[in-house]
C-alpha positions in Angstrom: 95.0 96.7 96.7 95.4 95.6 100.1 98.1 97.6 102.2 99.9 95.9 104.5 100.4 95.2 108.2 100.6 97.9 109.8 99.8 100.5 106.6 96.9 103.1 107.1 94.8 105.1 105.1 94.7 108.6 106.7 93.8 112.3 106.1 92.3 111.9 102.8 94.4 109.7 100.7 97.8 109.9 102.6 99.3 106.9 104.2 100.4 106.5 107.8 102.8 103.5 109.2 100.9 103.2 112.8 102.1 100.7 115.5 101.4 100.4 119.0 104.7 101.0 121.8 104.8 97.7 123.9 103.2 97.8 126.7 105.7 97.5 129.4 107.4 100.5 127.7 104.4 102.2 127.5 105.4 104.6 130.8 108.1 105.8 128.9 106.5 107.0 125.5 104.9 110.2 124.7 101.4 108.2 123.0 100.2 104.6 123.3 100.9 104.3 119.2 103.9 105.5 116.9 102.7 106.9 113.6 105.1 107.9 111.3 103.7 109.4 107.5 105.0 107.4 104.5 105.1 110.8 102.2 102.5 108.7 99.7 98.9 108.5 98.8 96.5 105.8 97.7 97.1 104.4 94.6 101.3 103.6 95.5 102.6 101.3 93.6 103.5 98.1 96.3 107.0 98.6 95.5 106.8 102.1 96.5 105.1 101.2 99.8 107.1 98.2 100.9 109.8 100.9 100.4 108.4 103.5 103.0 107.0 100.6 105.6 110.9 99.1 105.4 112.2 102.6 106.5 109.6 103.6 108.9 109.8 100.3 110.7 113.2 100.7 111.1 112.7 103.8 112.7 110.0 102.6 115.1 112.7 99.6 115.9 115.3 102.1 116.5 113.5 104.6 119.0 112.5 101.2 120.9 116.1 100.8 121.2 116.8 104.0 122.3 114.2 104.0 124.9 115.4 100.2 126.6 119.3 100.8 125.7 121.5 103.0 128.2 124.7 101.8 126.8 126.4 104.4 124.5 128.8 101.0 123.2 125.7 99.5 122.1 125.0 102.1 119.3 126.8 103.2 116.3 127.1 106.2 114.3 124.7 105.0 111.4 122.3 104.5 113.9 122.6 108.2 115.8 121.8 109.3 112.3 118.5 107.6 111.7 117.8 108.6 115.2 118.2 112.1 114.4 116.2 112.1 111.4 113.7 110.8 113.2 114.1 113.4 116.1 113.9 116.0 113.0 110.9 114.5 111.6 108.9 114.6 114.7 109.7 117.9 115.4 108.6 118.8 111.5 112.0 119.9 111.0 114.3 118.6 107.9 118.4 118.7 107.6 120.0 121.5 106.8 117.0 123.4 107.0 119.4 126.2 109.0 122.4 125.8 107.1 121.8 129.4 105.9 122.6 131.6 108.5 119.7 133.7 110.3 120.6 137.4 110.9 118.9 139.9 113.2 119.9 143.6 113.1 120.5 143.5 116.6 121.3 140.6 117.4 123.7 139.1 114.5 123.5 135.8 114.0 121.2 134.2 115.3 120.9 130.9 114.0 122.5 128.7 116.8 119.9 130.4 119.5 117.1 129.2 116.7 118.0 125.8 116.4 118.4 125.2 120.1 114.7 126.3 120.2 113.5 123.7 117.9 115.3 120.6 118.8 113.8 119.7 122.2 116.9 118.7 124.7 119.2 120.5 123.4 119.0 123.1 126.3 119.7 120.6 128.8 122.7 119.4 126.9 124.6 122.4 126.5 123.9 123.4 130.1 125.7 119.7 131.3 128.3 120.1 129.1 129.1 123.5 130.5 128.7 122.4 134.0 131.3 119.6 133.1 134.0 121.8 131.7 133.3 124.3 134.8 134.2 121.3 136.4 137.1 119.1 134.6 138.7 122.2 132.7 137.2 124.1 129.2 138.9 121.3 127.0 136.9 118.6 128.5 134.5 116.3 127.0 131.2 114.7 128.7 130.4 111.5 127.5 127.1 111.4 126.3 124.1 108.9 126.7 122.6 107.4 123.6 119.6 109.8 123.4 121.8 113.1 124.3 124.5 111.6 120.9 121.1 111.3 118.7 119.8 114.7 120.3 123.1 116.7 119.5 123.5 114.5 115.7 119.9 116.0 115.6 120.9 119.7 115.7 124.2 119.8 113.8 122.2 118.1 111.1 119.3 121.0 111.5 122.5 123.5 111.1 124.8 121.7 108.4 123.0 120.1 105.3 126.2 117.8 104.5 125.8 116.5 108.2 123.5 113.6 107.0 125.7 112.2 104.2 126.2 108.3 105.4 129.1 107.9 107.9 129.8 104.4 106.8 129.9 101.7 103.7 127.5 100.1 105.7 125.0 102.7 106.2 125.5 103.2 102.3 124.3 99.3 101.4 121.7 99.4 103.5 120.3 102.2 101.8 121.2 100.8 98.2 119.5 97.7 98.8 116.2 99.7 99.8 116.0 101.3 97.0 117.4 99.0 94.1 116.6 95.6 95.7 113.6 95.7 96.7 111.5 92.5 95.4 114.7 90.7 94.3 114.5 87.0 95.1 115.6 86.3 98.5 118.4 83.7 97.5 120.0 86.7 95.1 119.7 88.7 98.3 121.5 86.3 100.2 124.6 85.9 97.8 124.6 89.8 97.1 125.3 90.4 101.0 127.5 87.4 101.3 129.1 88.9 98.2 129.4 92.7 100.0 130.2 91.3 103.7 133.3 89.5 101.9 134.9 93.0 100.5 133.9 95.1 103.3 135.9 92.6 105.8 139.0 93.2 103.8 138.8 96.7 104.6 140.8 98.5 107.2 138.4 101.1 108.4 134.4 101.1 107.4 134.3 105.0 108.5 133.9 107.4 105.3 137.2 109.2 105.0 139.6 110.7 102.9 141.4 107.8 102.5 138.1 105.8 101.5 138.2 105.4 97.9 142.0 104.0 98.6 140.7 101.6 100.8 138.0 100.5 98.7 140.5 99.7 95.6 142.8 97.6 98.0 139.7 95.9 99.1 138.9 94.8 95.6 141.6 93.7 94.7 142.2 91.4 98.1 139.2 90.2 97.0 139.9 88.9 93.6 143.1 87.5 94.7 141.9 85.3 98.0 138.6 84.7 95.4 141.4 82.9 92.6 144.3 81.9 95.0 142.5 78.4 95.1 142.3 78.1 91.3 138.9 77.1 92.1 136.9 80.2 91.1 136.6 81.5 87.9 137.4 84.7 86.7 134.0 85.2 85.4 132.6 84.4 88.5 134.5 86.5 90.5 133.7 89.5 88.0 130.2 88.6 88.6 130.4 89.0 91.9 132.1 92.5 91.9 128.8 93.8 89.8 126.5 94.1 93.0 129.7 95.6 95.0 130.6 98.2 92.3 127.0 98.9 91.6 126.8 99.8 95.2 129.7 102.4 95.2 129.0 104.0 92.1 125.3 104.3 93.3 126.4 105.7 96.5 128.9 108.0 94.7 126.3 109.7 92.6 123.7 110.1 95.4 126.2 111.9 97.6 128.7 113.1 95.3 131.7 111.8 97.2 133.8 112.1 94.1 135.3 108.7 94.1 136.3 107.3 90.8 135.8 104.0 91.0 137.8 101.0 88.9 137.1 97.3 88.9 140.3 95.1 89.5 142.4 93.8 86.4 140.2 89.6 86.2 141.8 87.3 84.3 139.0 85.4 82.6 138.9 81.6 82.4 138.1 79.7 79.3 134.6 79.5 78.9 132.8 76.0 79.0 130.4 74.8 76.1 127.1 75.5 77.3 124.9 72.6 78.0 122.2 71.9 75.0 119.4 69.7 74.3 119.7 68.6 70.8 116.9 68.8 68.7 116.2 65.3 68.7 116.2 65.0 73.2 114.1 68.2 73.0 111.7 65.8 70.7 112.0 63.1 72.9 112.1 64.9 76.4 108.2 66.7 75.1 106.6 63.8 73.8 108.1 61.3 76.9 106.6 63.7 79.1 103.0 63.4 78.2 103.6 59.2 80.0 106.5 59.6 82.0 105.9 57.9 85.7 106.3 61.2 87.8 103.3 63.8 85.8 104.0 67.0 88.4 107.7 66.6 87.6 106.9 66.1 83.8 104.8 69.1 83.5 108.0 71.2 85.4 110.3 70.4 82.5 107.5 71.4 80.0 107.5 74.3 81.4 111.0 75.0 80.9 111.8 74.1 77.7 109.2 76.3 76.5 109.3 79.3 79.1 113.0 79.1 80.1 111.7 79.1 83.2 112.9 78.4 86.4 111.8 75.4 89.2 111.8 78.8 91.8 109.4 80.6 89.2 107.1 78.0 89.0 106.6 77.4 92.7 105.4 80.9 93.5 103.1 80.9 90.6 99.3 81.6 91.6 95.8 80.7 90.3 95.8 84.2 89.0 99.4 83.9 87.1 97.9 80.7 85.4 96.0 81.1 82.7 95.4 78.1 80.4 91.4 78.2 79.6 91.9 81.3 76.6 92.9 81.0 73.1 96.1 82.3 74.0 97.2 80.1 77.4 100.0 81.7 79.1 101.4 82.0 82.2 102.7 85.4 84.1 105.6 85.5 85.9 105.5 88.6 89.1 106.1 89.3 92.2 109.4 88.9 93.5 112.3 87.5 91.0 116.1 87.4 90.2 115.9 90.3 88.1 113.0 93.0 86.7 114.0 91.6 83.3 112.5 87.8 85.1 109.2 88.9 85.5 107.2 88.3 82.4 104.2 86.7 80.4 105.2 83.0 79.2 102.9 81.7 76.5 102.0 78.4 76.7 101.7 76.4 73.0 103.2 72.5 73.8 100.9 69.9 75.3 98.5 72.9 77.4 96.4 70.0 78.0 98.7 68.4 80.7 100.0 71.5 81.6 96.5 72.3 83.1 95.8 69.2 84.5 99.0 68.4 86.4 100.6 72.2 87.4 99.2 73.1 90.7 100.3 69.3 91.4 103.9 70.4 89.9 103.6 73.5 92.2 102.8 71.9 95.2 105.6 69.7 95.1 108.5 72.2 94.1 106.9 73.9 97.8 107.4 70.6 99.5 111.0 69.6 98.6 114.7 71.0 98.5 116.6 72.3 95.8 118.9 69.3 95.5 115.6 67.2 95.3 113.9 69.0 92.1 117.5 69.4 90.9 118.0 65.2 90.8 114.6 65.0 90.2 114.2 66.8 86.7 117.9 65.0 86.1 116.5 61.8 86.5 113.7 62.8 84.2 115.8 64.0 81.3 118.2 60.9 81.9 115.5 58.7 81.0 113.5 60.5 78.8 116.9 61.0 76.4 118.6 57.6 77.3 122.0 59.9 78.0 122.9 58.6 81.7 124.0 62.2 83.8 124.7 64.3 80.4 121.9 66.9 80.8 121.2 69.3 84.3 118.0 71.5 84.6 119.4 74.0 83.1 120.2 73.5 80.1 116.5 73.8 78.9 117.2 77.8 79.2 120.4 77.1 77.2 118.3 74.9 74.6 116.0 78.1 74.9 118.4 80.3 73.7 120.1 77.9 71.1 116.3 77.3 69.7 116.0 80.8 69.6 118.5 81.6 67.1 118.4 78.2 65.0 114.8 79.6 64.4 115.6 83.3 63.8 112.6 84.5 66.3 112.2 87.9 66.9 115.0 88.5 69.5 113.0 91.3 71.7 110.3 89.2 72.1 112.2 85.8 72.3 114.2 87.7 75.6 110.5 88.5 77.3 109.8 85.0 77.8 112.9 84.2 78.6 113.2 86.9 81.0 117.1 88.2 79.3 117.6 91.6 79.9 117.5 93.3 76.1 116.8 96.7 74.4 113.4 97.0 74.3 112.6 93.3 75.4 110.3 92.7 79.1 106.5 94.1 80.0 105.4 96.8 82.4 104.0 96.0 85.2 100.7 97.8 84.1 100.2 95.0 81.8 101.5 92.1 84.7 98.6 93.4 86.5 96.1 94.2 83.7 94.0 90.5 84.1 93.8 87.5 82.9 91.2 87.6 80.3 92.4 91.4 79.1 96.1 90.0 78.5 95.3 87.0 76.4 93.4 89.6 73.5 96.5 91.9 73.9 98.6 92.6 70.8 101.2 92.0 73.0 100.3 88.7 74.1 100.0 87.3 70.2 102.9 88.2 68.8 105.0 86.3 72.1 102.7 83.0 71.3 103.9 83.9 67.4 107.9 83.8 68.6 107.2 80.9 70.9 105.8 78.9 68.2 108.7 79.9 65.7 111.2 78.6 68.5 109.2 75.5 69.0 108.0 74.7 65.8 110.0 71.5 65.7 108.3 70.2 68.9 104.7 71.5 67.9 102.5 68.2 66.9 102.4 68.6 63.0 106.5 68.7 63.1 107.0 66.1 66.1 105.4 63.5 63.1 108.4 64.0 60.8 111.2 64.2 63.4 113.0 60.5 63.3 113.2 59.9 67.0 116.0 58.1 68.6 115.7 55.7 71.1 
């Protein structure tokens, strides 16, 4: 595997984050190049190492900032903590690592006189602030520079272990997204965050306090209520919504046991819509109209989806080593970054693989080259013509005809929901397998019995049954 920018290979098998100070900062640093150890070895999973290089860039960004920025209004207390860790790190010291007092028979405690040894600055610090309150009175307090705030964060987190809990919600999403979002589709990204910088503006205070866990209650429910005051939303929406934010919290809660008992708001649910389905007879009509209809890349997209459930966004980031269409078993594997883990999955391929392999990297190309709205109207149009039903059918109702296929047929419902990508007991593939090779997947046991369910769910649309279906024009 090829590590990534910036991502050594050092002392054995460990890996190092390595990148160069710039140069007109370079008077001002210790070394010509900041190296900061990811705490893994060769053989990390990417997941595992996108992880580490997200945090220790963050702390190479930060200590640039430190180094240019004078202004103690330009920093906040989330980021005097990662600047203490990193002060910590350097110094091959970890929190709370003096939270148990040191005593010397003569001396008494000496844990204080420790720590001041071992966090560089420190000494200077405490001598200003004595000089100051020589000066103003023993009750005053000198306002500190950027570095000297980090610097003293630094040592009451060497002294106090609970000193390094997150001071803020926001400090608290950052850290949930780097560990549970991590290779989530950017647009899920987008609405998550859009999602969380909705209810954290309807709170009063961001700061971790007592009152918190009231705050966070009143935030919630402000949010349902501005979310249905419009009667535009519904309640199943808004509920969706909440899962990310709630998620977060409880997340946060176990990590740093802030004991918060956390409650979703009271939502009102709306009456669900009938879900849009292809009946048998389009889904006939929509897979053999493909095979001449005018626009082939766009033809071989809806394929695609009424077999695989897939997605237009799937199929663009699909690679020559996710297409596999030469074996007994054609199939395609969906990786790499996706909605959910659940999405990424093998898809096997048994309607019209013929025109599937000539026209996909076609198909792909274009789904790169246009909007959302355009493949949208696009595969609209198609199914407009292809069914003779003017604006009845969207996109996606090929993963609702999916599911409705699914359970007119019976198929195994594990397997149906790993090529559908539905999260189910038991249902998706390990990433072992995702990565185990073309030409080893398509003799896997695994493999055969998902073309088995496929062709169970599409056995009215495979060529010996398409003969006895009466189609209408």
């Amino acid at each position: 595997m090829k590590l990534p920018k910036n991502v050594y290979r050092k002392k054995g098998d460990t890996l190092f984050f390595q990148k160069d100070y710039p140069t007109k900062l370079r008077h001002l640093t210790p070394t010509k190049t900041y190296s900061y150890s990811l705490g893994l070895k060769v053989g990390a999973t990417e997941r595992e190492i996108s992880i580490a290089r997200t945090k220790a860039l963050e702390a190479f960004e930060s200590e640039l900032k430190y180094i240019i920025e004078s202004d103690p209004d330009a920093f906040n207390v989330d980021e005097h903590q990662q600047m203490a860790r990193e002060i910590l790190r350097k110094s091959g010291l970890k929190v709370g690592q003096l939270s148990e007092k040191v005593i010397d028979n003569r001396e008494g405690d000496i844990t204080s006189i420790i720590a001041e040894h071992l966090i560089p600055g420190i000494d200077d610090i405490q001598t200003a602030d004595n000089a100051f309150r020589y000066e103003h009175g023993e009750h005053a307090q000198r306002p500190y520079n950027p570095l000297e705030q980090a610097t003293y964060t630094a040592y009451k987190m060497l002294l106090e272990a609970d000193s390094d809990k997150p001071k803020t919600l926001g400090s608290l999403y950052r850290e949930y997204k780097e560990t549970n979002l991590q290779g989530t589709d950017e647009k899920e990204i987008k609405r998550i965050d859009s999602r969380w910088n909705r209810f954290i503006s309807l709170l009063p205070n961001t700061l971790i306090n007592a009152k918190t866990i009231d705050d966070i209650h009143n935030a919630l429910d402000k949010y349902v209520f501005e979310r249905t005051a419009n009667g535009l939303v519904k309640g199943q929406t808004i509920d969706r919504e909440l899962t990310s934010i709630v998620s977060c919290l409880k997340w946060s809660n176990k990590k740093y046991r802030f004991k918060w008992l956390i409650e979703r708001p009271a939502i009102k649910f709306d009456k669900v819509n009938e879900k849009q389905v292809l009946t048998r007879e389009h889904q006939a009509l929509v897979a053999n109209g493909c095979l001449s209809y005018k626009r082939p890349e766009i033809a071989c997209i809806a394929l695609l989806q009424l077999q695989g459930a897939m997605m237009p966004s799937e199929i663009k980031r699909l690679n020559k080593e996710c297409i596999i269409l030469e074996s007994d078993s054609p199939l395609l594997i969906v990786k790499g970054i996706t909605k959910t883990n659940s999405r990424r999955r093998i898809i096997p391929i048994v309607l019209h693989r013929k025109f599937i392999q000539q026209h996909i990297y076609d198909s792909i190309k274009w789904l790169n080259s246009c909007t959302d709205t355009g493949h949208s109207h696009a595969l609209k149009k198609l199914l407009s013509s292809l069914t003779n039903c003017k604006d009845k059918y969207t996109s996606h109702c090929f993963r609702h005809s999916f599911k409705a296929n699914r359970e007119a047929s019976g198929a195994d419902i594990v397997h149906s929901a790993t090529i559908a990508g539905w999260s189910a007991k038991g249902a998706g593939v390990s990433e072992h397998l995702l990565n185990y090779g073309g030409q080893g997947l398509t003799h896997s046991e695994v493999v055969s019995a998902l073309h088995a369910t496929s062709r169970k769910i599409h056995q009215h649309l495979l060529p010996s049954e398409l003969n006895i279906i009466k189609l209408r024009a």
